[in-house]
Structure formats: structure tokens, C-alpha cells
VOPAGU-2260 file (C-alpha; in pm, 1 decimal, decimal comma):
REM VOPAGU-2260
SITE   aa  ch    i         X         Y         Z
SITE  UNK   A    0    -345,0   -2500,4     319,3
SITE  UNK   A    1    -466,6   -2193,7     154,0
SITE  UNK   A    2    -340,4   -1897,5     188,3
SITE  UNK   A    3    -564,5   -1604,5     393,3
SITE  UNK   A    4    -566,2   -1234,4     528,9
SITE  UNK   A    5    -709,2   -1208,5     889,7
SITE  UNK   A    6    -757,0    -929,4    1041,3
SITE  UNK   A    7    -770,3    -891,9    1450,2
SITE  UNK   A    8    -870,0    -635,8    1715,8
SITE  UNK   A    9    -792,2    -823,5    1981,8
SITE  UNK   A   10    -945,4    -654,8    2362,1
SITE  UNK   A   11    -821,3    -796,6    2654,8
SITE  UNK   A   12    -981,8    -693,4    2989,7
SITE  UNK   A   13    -744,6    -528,3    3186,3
SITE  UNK   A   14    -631,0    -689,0    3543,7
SITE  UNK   A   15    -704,8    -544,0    3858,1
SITE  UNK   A   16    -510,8    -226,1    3902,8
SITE  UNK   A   17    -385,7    -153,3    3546,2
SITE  UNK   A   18    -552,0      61,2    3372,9
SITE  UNK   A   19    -403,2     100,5    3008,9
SITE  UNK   A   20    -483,7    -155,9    2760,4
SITE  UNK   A   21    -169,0     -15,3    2522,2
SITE  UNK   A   22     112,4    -267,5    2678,7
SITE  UNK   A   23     -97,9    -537,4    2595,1
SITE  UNK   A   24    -159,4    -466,7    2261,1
SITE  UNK   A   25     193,4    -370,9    2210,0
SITE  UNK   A   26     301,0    -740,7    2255,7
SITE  UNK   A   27       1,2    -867,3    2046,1
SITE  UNK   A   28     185,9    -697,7    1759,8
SITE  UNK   A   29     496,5    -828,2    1898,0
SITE  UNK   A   30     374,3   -1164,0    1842,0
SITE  UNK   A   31     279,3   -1083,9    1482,2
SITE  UNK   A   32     619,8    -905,1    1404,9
SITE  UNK   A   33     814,7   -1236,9    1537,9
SITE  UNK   A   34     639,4   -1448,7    1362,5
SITE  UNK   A   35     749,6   -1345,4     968,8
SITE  UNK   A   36     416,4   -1322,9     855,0
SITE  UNK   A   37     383,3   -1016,4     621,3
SITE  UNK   A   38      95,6    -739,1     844,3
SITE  UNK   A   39     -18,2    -412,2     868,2
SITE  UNK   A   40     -81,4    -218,7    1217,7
SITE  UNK   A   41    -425,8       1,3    1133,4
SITE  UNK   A   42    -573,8     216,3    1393,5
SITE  UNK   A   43    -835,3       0,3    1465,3
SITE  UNK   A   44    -708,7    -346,8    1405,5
SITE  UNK   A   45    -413,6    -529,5    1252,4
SITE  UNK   A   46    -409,7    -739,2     896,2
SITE  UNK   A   47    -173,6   -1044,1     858,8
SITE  UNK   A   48    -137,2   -1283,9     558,0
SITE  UNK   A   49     -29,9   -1599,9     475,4
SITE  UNK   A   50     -90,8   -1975,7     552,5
SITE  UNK   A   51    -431,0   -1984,5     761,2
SITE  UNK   A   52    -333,4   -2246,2     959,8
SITE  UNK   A   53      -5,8   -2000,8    1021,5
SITE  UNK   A   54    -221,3   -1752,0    1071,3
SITE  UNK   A   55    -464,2   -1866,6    1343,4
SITE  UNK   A   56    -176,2   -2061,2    1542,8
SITE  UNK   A   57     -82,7   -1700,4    1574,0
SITE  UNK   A   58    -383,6   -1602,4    1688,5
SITE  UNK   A   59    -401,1   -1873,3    1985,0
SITE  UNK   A   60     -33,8   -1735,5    2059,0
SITE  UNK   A   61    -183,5   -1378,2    2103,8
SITE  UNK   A   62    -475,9   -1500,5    2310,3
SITE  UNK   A   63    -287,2   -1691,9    2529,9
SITE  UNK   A   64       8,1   -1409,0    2638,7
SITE  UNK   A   65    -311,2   -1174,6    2742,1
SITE  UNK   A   66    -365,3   -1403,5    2983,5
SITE  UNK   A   67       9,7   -1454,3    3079,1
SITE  UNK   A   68      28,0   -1100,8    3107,8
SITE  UNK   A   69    -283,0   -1110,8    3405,7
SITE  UNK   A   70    -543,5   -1035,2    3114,5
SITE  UNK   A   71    -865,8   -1235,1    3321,3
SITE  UNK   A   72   -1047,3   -1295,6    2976,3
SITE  UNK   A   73   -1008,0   -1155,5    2600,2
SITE  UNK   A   74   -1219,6   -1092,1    2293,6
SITE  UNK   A   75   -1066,0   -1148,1    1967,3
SITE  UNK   A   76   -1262,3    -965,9    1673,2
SITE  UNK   A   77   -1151,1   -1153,5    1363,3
SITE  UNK   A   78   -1196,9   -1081,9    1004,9
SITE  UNK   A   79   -1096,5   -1369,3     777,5
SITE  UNK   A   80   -1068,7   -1377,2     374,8
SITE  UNK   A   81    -941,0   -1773,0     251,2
SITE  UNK   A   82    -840,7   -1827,9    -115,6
SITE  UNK   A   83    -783,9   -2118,6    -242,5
SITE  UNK   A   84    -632,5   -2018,8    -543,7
SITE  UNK   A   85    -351,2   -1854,5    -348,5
SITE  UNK   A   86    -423,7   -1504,8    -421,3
SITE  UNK   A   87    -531,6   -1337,8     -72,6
SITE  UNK   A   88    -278,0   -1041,4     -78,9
SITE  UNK   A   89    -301,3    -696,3     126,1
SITE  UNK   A   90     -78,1    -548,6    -198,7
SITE  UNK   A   91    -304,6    -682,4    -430,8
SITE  UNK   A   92    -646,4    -520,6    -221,0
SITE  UNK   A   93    -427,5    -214,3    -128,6
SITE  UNK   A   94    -303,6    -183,1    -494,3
SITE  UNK   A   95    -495,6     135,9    -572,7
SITE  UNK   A   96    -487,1     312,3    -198,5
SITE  UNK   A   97    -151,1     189,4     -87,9
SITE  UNK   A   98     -98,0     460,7     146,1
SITE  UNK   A   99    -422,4     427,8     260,0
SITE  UNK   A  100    -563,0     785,6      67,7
């Protein structure tokens, strides 16, 4: 399959009494760190690459612990660049601002 960046803000509404989304996002990124993929935590959202088909089984893995967590829906904001060619890389697009300046 070809290999992709996707980036997600992922906003799951909070159960019943809690009210801080943090914990839940926390393990979102858990789920990204255990999974190997190379990412990037930004304020706003968080970029992964690799395999898309990697990429978006990851996705359905993040979706679904929201609601094992007591999350009673989620929205998922995605962002998705496929190349075919192989060549979707955060170095390569970060190349000339890779601390982010």
C-alpha cells in the first residue's frame, strides 16, 4: 500500500461527570506511541506516517478506546497526504523548519 502522513485531532465528548478531555487524549497518543509508527504531538493535532492502511487501523484503534473509556461519541478531524511513489515523509516536509521556527 502506499505510504501516507495523517494527521488527527481527535475530540471525544466527555462522559457524564468528567470534565477534562486531557486523559483521553493522553491515551490517543498512547495508541500512536505503541504502535511504532514514526509521529509528531503538535499543539493542535498529531502527524503519523507510514503504511495507510497502518495508519487508519490506528485510527479505528483510537476511536474505539474513547468509547471504552465512557467517551458517548467522537469526532476525528483527519488530514491525509498518500504517495504512491513512497515519498510522504514529515523529515522531508519539515526539512527546512525542523524545529518548527
Amino acid at each position: 500500500m502506499a505510504q501516507a502522513l495523517l494527521s488527527i485531532q481527535i475530540l471525544p465528548k466527555l462522559k457524564q461527570g468528567d470534565t477534562d478531555v486531557i486523559p483521553y487524549v493522553d491515551r490517543a497518543i498512547e495508541i500512536i506511541k505503541e504502535s511504532g509508527v514514526p509521529y509528531r504531538v503538535g499543539p493542535l493535532e498529531t502527524t503519523m506516517e507510514g503504511d495507510l492502511d497502518t495508519l487508519l487501523d490506528i485510527v479505528k484503534k483510537m476511536n474505539a478506546e474513547m468509547f471504552e473509556l465512557g467517551s458517548p461519541s467522537v469526532l476525528s478531524q483527519i488530514k491525509l497526504s498518500v504517495d504512491g511513489s513512497g515519498n510522504a515523509s514529515m523529515a522531508r516536509l519539515l526539512q527546512k523548519y525542523p524545529d518548527g521556527r
